[in-house]
C-alpha positions in Angstrom: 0.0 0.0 0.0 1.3 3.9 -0.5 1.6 6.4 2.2 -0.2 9.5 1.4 2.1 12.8 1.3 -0.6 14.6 3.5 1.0 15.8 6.6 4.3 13.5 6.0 7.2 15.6 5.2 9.2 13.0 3.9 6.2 11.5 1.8 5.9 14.8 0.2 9.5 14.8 -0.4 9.8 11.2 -2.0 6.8 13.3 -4.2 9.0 15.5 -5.3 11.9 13.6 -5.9 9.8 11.3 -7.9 8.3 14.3 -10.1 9.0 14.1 -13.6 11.8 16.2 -14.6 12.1 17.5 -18.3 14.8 18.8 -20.1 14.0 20.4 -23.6 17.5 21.3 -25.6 16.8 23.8 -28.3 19.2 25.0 -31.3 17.2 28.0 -32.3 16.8 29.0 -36.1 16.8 32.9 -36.8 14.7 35.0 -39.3 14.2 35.2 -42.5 14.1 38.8 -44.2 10.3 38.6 -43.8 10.1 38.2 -40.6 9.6 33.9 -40.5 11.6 31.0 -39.4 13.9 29.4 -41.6 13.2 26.2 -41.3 13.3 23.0 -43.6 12.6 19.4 -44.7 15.8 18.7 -44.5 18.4 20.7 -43.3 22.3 21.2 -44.0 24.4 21.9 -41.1 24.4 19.6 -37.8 24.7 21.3 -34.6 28.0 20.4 -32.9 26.7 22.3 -29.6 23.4 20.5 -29.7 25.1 16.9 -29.9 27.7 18.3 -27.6 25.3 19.6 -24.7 22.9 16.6 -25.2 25.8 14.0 -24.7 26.4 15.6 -21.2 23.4 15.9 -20.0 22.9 12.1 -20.5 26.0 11.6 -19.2 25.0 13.3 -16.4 21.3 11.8 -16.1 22.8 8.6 -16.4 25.2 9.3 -13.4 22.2 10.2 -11.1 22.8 13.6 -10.9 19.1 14.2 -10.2 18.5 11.5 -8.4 16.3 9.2 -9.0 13.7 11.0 -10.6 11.7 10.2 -13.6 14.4 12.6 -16.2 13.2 13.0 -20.1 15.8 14.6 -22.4 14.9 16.1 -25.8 16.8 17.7 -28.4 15.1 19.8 -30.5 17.0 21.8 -34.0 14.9 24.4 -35.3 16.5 24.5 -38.4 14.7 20.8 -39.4 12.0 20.4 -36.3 9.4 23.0 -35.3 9.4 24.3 -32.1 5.9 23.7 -30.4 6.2 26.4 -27.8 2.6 25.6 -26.4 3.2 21.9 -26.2 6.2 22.9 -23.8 4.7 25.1 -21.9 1.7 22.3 -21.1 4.3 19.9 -20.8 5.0 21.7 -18.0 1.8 22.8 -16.5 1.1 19.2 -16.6 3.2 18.7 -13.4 6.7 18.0 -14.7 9.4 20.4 -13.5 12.6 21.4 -15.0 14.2 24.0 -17.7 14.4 24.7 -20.8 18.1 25.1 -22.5 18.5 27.0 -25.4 22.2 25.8 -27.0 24.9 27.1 -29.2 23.3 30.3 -29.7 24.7 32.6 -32.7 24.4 36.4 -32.4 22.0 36.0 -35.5 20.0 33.5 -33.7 19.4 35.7 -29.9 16.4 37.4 -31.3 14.7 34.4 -32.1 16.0 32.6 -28.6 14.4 35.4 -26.4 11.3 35.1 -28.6 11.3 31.6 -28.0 12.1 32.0 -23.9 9.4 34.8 -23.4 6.6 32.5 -23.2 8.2 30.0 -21.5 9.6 32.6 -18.9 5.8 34.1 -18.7 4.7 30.4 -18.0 7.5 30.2 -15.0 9.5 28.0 -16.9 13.0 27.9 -16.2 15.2 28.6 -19.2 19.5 29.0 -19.4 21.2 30.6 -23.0 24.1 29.4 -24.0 26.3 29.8 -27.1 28.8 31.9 -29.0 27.1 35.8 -28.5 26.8 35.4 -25.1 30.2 33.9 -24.2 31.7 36.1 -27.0 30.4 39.3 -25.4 31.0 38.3 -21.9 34.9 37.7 -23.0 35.1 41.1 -24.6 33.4 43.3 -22.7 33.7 43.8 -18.7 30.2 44.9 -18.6 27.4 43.0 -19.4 26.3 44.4 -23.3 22.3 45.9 -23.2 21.0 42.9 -25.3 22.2 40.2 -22.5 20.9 42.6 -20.1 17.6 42.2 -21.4 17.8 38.1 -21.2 18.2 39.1 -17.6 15.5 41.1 -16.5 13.5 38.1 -18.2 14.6 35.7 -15.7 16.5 33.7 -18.0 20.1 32.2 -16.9 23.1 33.2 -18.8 25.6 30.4 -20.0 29.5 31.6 -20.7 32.2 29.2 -22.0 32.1 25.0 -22.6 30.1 22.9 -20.5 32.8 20.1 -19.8 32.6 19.6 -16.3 30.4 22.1 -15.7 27.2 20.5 -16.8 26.6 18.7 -12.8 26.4 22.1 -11.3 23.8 23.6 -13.6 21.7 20.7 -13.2 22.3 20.2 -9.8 20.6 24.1 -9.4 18.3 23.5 -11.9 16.6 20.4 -10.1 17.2 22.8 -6.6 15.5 25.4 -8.2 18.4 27.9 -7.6 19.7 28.5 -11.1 21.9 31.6 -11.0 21.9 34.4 -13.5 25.0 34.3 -14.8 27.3 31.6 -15.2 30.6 32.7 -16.5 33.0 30.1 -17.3 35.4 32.0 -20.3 38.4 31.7 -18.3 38.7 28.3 -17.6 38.8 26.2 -20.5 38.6 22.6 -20.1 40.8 20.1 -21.2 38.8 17.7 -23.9 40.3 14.6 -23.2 38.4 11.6 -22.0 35.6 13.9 -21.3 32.0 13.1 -23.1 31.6 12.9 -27.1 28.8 15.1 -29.1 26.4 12.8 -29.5 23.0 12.7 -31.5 20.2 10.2 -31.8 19.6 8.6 -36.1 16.1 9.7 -35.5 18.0 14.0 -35.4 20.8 12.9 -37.7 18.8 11.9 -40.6 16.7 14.7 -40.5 19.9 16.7 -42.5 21.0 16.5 -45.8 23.2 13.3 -46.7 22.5 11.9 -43.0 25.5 13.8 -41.9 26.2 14.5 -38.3 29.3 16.6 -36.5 31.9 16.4 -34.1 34.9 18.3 -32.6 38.1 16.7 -32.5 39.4 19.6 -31.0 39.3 23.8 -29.8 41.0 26.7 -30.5 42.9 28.1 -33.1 46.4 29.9 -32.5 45.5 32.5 -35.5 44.3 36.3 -34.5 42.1 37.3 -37.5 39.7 40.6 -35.8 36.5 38.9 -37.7 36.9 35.9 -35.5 35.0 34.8 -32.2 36.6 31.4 -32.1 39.6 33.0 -30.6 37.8 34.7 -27.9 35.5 32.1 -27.1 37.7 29.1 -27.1 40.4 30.8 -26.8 44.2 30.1 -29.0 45.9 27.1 -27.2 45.0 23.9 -29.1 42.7 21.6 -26.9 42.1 18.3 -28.7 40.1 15.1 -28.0 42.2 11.4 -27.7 42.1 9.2 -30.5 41.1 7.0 -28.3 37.6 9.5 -28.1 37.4 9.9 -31.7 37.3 6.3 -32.5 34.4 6.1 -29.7 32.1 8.8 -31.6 33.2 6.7 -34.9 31.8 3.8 -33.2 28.4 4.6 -31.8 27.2 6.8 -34.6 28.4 3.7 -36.7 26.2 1.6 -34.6 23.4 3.3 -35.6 24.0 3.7 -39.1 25.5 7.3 -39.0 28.8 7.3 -41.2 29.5 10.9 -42.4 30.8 14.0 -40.5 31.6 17.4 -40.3 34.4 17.8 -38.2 33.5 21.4 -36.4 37.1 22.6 -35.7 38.1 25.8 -37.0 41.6 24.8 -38.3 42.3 20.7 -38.3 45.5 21.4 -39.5 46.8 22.7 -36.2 45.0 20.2 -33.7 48.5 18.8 -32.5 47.5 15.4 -33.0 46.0 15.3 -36.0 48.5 12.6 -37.5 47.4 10.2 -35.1 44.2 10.7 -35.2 44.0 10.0 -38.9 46.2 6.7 -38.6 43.5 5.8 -36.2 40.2 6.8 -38.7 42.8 5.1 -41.6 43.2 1.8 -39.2 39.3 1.5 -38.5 38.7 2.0 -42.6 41.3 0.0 -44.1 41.5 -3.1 -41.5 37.9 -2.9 -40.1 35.9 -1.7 -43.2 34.5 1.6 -41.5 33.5 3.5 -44.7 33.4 6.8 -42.7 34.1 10.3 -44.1 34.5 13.6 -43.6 34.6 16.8 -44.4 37.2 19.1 -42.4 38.6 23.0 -42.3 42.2 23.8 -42.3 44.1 26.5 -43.5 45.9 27.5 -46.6 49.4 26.5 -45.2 48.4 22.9 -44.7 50.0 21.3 -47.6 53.0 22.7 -46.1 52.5 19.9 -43.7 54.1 16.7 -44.3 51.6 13.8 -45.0 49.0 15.5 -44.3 46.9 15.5 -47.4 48.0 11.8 -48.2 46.5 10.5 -44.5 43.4 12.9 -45.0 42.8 11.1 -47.9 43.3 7.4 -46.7 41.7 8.6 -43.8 38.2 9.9 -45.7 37.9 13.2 -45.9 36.5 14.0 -49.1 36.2 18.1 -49.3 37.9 20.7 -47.4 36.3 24.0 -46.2 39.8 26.9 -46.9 39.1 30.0 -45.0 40.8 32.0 -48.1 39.0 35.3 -47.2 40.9 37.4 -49.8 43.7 37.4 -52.5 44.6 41.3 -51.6 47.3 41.0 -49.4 46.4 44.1 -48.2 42.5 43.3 -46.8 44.1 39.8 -45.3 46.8 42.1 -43.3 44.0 44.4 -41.9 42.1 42.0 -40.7 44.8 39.8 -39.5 44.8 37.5 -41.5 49.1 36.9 -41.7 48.8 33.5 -42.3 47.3 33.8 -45.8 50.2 33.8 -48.1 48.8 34.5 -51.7 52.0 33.5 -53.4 50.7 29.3 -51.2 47.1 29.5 -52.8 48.0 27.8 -55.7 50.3 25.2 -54.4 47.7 24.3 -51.9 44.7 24.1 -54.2 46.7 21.9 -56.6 48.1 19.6 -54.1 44.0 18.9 -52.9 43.1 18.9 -56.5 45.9 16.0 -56.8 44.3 13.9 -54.2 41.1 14.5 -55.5 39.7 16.4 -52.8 36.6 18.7 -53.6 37.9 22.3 -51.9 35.3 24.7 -50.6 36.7 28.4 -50.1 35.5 31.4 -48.1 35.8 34.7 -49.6 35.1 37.9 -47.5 33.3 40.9 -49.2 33.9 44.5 -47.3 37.4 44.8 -46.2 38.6 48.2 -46.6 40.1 48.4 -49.9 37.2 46.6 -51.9 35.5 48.1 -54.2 32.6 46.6 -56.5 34.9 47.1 -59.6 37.8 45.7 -57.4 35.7 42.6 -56.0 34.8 41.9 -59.9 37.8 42.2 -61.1 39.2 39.7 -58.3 36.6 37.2 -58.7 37.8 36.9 -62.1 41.2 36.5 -61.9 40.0 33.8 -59.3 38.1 31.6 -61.8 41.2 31.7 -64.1 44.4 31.3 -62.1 43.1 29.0 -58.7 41.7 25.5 -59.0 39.2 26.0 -56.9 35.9 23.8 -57.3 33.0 26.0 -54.6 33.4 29.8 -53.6 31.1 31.2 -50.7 30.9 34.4 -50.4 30.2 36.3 -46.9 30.0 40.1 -45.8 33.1 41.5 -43.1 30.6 41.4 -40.2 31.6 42.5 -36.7 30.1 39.5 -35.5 29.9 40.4 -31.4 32.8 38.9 -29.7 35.2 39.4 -32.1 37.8 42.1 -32.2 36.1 44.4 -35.0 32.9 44.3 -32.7 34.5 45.7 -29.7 36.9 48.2 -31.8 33.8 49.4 -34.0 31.6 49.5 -30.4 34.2 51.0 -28.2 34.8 53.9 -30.8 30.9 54.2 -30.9 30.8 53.3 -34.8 27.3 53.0 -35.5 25.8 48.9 -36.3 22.5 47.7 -37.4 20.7 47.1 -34.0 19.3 44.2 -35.0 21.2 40.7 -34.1 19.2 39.0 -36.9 21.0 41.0 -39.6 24.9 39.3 -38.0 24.4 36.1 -40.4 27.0 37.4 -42.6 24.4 38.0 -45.5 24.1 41.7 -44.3 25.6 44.9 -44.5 25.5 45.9 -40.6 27.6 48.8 -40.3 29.2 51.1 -43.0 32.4 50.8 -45.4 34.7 53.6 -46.2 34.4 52.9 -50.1 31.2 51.5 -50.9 27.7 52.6 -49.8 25.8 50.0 -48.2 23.5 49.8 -51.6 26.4 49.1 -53.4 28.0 46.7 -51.1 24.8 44.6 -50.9 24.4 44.7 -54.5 28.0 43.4 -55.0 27.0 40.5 -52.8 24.5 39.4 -54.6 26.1 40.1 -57.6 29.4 37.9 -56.8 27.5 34.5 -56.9 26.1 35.0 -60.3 29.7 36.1 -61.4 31.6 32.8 -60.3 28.8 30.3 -61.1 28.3 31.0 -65.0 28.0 28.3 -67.0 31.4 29.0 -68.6 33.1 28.4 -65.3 30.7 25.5 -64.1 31.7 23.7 -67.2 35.3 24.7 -66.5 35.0 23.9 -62.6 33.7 19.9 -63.7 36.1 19.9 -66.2 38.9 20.2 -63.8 37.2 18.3 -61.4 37.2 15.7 -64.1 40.4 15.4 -64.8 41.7 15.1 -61.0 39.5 11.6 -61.1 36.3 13.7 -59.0 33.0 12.2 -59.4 31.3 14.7 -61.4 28.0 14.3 -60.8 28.3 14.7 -57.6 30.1 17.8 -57.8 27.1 18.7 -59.7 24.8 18.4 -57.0 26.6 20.7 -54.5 27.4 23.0 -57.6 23.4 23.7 -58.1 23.4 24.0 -54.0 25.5 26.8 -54.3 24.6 28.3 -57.6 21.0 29.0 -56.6 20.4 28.4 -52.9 20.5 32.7 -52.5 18.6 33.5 -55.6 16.1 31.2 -55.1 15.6 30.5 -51.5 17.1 34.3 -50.4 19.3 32.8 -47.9 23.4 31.6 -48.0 23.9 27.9 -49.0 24.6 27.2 -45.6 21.9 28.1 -44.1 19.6 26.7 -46.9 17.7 23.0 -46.6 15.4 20.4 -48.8 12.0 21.8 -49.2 11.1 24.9 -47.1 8.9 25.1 -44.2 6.8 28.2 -42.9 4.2 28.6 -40.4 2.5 31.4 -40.3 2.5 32.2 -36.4 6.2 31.5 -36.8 6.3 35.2 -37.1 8.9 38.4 -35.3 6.7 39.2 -32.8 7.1 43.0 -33.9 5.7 42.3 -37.4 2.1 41.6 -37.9 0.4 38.1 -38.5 -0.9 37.5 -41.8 -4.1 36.9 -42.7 -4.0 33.3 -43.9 -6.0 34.2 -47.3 -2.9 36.1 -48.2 -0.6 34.0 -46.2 -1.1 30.9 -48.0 -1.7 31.3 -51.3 1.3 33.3 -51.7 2.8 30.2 -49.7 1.2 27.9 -52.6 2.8 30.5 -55.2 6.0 30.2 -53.7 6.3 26.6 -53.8 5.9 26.3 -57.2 7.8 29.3 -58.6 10.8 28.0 -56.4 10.7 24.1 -57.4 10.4 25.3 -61.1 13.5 27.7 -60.6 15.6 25.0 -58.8 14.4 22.4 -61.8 15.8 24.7 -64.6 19.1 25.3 -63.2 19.5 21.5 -62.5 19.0 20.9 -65.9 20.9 23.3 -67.2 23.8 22.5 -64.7 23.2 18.9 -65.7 23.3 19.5 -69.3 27.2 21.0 -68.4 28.1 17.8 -66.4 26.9 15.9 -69.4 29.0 17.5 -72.0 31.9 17.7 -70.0 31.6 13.6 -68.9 30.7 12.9 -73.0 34.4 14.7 -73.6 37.1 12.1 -75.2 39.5 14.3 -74.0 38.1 14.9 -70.8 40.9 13.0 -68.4 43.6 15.0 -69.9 42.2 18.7 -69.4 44.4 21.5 -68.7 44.3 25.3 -68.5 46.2 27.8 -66.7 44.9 27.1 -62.8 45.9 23.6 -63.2 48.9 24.4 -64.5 51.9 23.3 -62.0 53.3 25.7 -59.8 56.9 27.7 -61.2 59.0 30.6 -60.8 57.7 32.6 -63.9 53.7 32.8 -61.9 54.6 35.5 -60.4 55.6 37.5 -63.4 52.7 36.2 -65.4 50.2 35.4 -63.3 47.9 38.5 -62.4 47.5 37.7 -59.1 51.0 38.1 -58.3 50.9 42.1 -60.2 47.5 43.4 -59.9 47.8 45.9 -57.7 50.6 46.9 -55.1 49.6 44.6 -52.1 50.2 41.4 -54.1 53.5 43.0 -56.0 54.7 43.3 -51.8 53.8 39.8 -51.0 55.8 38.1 -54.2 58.9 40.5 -53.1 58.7 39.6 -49.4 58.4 35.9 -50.3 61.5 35.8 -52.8 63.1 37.2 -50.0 62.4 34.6 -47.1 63.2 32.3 -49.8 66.4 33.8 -50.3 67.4 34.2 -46.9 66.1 30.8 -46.1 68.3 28.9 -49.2 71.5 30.9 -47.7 71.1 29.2 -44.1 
């Protein structure tokens, strides 16, 4: 028979212990341009702080940190799963304590998080933020910035800095009820060794494109570019998982049928033990049969690197993501960005190209000596002279917690208010040479410069002749191509098959009525799919002609030409203008100096 809690203290206690306690993880989404969630089918990015955060508070579930109540865990990314704020808030209504944890939130995403903690917060649900703008801002600044202020007054809990080893104690005060405002753990970075793996469940995993799912083998980067947060968040000492841990994230998501990954750290290249890590991936696919792979980021002095290209290979990766930012020596040394030498960008796009490796390249737009004429005229000698397969093209944003952010806010230069805008597909503050008219125009302009059908051809074509399989190519080439003129939004951040709902809406813009709501909606779908149809068959069309081609394993033309001395006499991006006429001199001379020793 039970004991009634009526009058017992410790009956009503065993109550409470045994009250369900949920935990709701949420990776918010941000705004479209019209006000709605951008939200998908089928989306393209997995959340590394999602999987990371929801590994350790399983971990710590499964440890007992609460006890031994009745704990449900669920992980919810807005980008691919609607948020049901109302089912939440009953959820909690219906007896079940507990908090709601909004993860790895971007500076572009913090509108959308406080629209999604406001009800929950009015309902006296507990709710913690977490993510890059508010440990980037609580790094930079010694005063807490008006937009975290505001997360404040709502009662929400501020989260600063990585979670390892830190995960008991907010849990611990969440199940007390005694969550503090602010915890602030920027200094003290933790070591990643033998601590938990990001982990997601198939059921998340296969809700993005190519059933891809992420992991970090390791933090920090020891670069200073002032466009960066990674630097201030997890700071410039290399902290790296074990092989040991690697091959244990290989292994569950293998268990459960997950076999490709993004490997989320900002420069692989310089994780110290990145050697042994790939003989360990290499071991597990040549000797076990693991078909895993991967795509990475490094930097554009990796090939300097002994073996590293040949173990990337053997080891799986199959593209590369090359923070190249610029080829104006001059931009790269005002935003700090020293370790782009423009006389390696050749050598290390032809030593990828040689082990057929698709390469993916950043290219920064708004540095201060661009000009629209000047971006042009770049882009183009781009397309000729690099063997570069995908170019992505982003605005100089002073993303909050990076060095331009504090400069630009500390010498009160004036930035769009509005966090929403800081996806790096916005102008948000002003240039010296370009009006912001001009500069967005150039944006938009600069994907429909690289992808012509002149250089798509020429792009499969090389890919071609490096032994790439085209067609596949092809497929990320129409990703890229159209994804902003059709969808309005950066590859990226684009999906499979769009969703909108239309009380999915900025709470300062008004609702829709559905009779205009929807058939537009209708309109849209159709106009879209049509658009996307008609460049895949064009595109295809390309990939056709160039696979039909007798003489398509022996194309050449002046990017995939090997590297000599004469480029940089006839080569224009060695000589057009003064900045890259500095860099050739300054690198004949370190070779110089360097042959003499």
């Amino acid at each position: 028979m039970g004991t009634s809690g009526a009058g017992n203290p410790n009956a009503a206690a065993n109550s409470a212990a045994r009250k369900p306690f949920r935990i709701v993880l949420i990776k918010p989404s941000h705004y479209d341009d019209d006000g709605y969630v951008i939200r998908w089918y089928r989306s393209t990015m997995p959340s590394n702080s999602l999987a990371s955060v929801y590994a350790l508070v399983l971990d710590a579930v499964g440890r007992g940190v609460l006890g031994d109540r009745d704990v449900t865990v669920t992980a919810i990314d807005e980008t691919n799963t609607r948020v049901h704020i109302g089912r939440i808030v009953s959820e909690f209504r219906g007896g079940a304590e507990g908090f709601v944890g909004l993860v790895g939130i971007q500076s572009n995403q913090y509108p959308r998080a406080l629209d999604i903690a406001r009800p929950l917060r009015a309902a006296g649900i507990p709710v913690v933020i977490g993510g890059f703008h508010v440990s980037g801002l609580l790094s930079m600044f010694d005063h807490l910035m008006p937009d975290l202020q505001t997360a404040l007054d709502m009662g929400i809990s501020l989260f600063a800095g990585e979670a390892e080893g830190r995960m008991d104690l907010v849990l611990g005060d969440a199940v007390n009820g005694t969550l503090k405002p602010v915890y602030n753990y920027i200094e003290g970075l933790p070591a990643l060794e033998n601590t938990i793996t990001p982990f997601l469940p198939q059921s998340h995993v296969r809700r993005t494109i190519g059933n891809m799912t992420s992991f970090d083998a390791g933090r920090g980067c020891p670069f200073q570019c002032s466009f960066c947060t990674i630097i201030n968040v997890q700071g410039r000492q290399s902290r790296r998982r074990s092989p040991d841990d690697v091959e244990r994230i290989l292994r569950q998501n293998w268990a459960q049928g997950v076999d490709r990954y993004f490997i989320t750290d900002d420069n692989f290249a310089r994780n110290k033990d990145w050697e042994i890590i790939f003989d360990r991936i290499i071991r597990l696919r040549e000797e076990e049969g693991m078909d895993v792979r991967f795509m990475i980021q490094v930097d554009t002095l990796c090939h300097r690197i002994p073996r590293f290209i040949e173990k990337a290979k053997r080891a799986g990766v199959t593209r590369i993501f090359i923070g190249l930012e610029n080829i104006n020596p001059e931009n790269l040394m005002a935003a700090k960005k020293r370790q782009n030498k423009i006389t390696e960008y050749r050598k290390m796009l032809l030593a990828w190209k040689a082990a057929g490796i698709w390469t993916y390249a950043g290219y920064i737009l708004g540095f201060p000596g661009d000009t629209p004429e000047a971006i042009r005229h770049d882009i183009g000698i781009i397309k000729r002279e690099m063997p570069l397969d995908i170019l992505e093209f982003f605005f100089l944003t002073p993303l909050p917690g990076s060095e331009d952010h504090k400069t630009l806010s500390l010498k009160g230069v004036a930035m769009d208010p509005d966090l929403n805008k800081y996806d790096l597909e916005h102008a948000v503050t002003a240039h010296p040479k370009m009006s912001k008219r001009e500069w967005e125009q150039i944006y938009w302009d600069a994907w429909q410069i690289y992808y012509t059908p002149e250089h798509i051809a020429t792009i499969l074509k090389r890919a071609k002749a490096s032994g790439v399989a085209i067609y596949r190519l092809m497929v990320i080439i129409l990703w890229f191509a159209s994804s902003l003129r059709v969808e309005k939004v950066h590859p990226l951040q684009g999906g499979i098959l769009r969703f909108k709902n239309r009380r999915e809406r900025r709470p300062e813009l008004p609702m829709e009525s559905p009779f205009a709501f929807y058939p537009r909606l209708a309109a849209e779908f159709f106009v879209k799919n049509a658009q996307i149809l008609r460049e895949a068959w064009r595109i295809r069309r390309i990939c056709d002609r160039v696979e039909a081609d007798p003489a398509n394993r022996t194309y050449t033309d002046v990017a995939m030409t090997p590297v000599s001395d004469d480029d940089t006499e006839n080569l224009e991006m060695y000589t057009h203008n003064a900045g890259a006429r500095d860099a050739v001199a300054h690198a004949h001379k370190i070779r110089t100096l360097t042959a003499a020793v």
